[in-house]
LOKE-570823 format. One record per residue (C-alpha): residue number from 1; residue in one letter; y, x, z. Coordinates in pm, 1 decimal, padded with zeros to 6 digits. Layout:
BEGIN
R    i  aa         y         x         z
R  NUM   A         Y         X         Z
...
//
This chain:
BEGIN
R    i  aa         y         x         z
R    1   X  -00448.4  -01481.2   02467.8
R    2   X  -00312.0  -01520.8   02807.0
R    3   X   00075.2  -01502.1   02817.1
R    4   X   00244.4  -01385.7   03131.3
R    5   X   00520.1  -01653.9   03176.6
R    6   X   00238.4  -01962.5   03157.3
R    7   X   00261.9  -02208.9   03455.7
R    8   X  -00117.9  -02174.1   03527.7
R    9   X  -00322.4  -02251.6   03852.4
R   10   X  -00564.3  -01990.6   04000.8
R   11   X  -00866.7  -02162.9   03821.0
R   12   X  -00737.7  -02180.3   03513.1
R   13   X  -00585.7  -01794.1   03513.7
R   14   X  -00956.7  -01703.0   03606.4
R   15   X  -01148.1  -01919.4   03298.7
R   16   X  -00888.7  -01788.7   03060.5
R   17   X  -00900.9  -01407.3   03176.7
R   18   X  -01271.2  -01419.2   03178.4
R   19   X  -01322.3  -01593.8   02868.0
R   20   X  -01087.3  -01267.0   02696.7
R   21   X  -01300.2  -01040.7   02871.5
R   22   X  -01581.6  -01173.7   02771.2
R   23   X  -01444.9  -01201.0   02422.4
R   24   X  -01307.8  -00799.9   02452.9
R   25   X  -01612.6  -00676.7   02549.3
R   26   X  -01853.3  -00841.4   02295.0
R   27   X  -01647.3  -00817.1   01982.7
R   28   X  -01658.6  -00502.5   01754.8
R   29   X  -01416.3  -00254.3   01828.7
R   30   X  -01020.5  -00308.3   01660.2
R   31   X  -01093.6  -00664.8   01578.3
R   32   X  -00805.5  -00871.6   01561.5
R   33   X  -00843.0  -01158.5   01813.1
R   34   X  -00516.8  -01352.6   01813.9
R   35   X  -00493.0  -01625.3   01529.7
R   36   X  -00871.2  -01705.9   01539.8
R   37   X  -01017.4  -02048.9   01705.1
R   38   X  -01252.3  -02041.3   02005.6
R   39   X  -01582.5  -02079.3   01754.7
R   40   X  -01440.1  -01798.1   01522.3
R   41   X  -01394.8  -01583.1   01857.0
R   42   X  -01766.7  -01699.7   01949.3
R   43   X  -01918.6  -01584.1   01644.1
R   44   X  -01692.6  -01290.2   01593.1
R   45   X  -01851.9  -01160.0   01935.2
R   46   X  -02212.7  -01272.8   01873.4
R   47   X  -02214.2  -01481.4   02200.8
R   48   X  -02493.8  -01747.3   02177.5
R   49   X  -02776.6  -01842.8   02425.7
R   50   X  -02791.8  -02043.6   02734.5
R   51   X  -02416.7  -02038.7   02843.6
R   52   X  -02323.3  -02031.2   02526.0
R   53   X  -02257.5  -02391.6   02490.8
R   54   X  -02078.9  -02392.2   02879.7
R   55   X  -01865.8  -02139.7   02816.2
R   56   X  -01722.1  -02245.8   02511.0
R   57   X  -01670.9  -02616.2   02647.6
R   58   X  -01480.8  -02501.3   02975.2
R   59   X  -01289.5  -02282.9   02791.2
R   60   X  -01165.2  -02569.4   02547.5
R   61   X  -01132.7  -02788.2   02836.9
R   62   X  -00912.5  -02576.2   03054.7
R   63   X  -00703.1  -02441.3   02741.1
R   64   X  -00663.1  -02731.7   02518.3
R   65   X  -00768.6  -03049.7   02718.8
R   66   X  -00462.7  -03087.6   02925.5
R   67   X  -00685.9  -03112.7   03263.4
R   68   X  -00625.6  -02899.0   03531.7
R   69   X  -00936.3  -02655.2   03586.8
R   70   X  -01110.3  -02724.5   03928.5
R   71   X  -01297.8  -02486.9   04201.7
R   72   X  -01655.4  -02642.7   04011.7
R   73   X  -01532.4  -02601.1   03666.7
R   74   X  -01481.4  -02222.7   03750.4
R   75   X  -01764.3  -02190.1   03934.6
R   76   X  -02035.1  -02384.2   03624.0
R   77   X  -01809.0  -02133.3   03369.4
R   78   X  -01879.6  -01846.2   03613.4
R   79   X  -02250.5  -01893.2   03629.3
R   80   X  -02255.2  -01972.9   03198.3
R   81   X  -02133.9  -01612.3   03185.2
R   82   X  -02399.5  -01457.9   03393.1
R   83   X  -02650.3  -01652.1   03257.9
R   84   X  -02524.2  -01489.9   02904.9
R   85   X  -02467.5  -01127.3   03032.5
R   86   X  -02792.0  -01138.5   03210.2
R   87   X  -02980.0  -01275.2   02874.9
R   88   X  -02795.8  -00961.0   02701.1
R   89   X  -02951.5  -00743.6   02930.1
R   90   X  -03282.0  -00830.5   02884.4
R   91   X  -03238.4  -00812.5   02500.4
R   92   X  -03388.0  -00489.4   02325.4
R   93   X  -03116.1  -00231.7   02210.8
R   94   X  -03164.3  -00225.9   01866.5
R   95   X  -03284.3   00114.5   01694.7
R   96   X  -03084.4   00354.8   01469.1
//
């Protein structure tokens, strides 16, 4: 969860924000987010597939590793997460 007062660069307010979105709008309805790992959030929202794999490791990268987040790290998460909402798309809608 992104906290307000954090001394983050552009890139790395960007990876994190998108990552929540991401996380937000794949994840059932009232689930409680905080206290649960990157994976557990992963699996919690059902997000697997090509980008899968990319978005998870620039995620842990820019919020754990201690590196600042660059214009190409951004851009490589960017593309991981239209590769998975495009993927989604294309996906049946299951039937009632």
């Amino acid at each position: 969860v992104l906290r307000e007062k954090e001394n983050l660069s552009g890139y790395e307010k960007k990876i994190r924000r998108g990552y929540e979105k991401l996380i937000k709008a794949r994840a059932p309805e009232k689930t409680p987010l905080a206290a649960k790992t990157p994976t557990e959030l992963e699996q919690t929202a059902k997000i697997s597939g090509d980008g899968a794999e990319t978005i998870h490791t620039i995620y842990s990268l820019t919020r754990y590793g201690g590196e600042p987040a660059t214009k190409e790290r951004y851009a490589a998460f960017r593309d991981a997460v239209h590769t998975l909402s495009a993927e989604t798309k294309n996906e049946p809608r299951p039937q009632p």
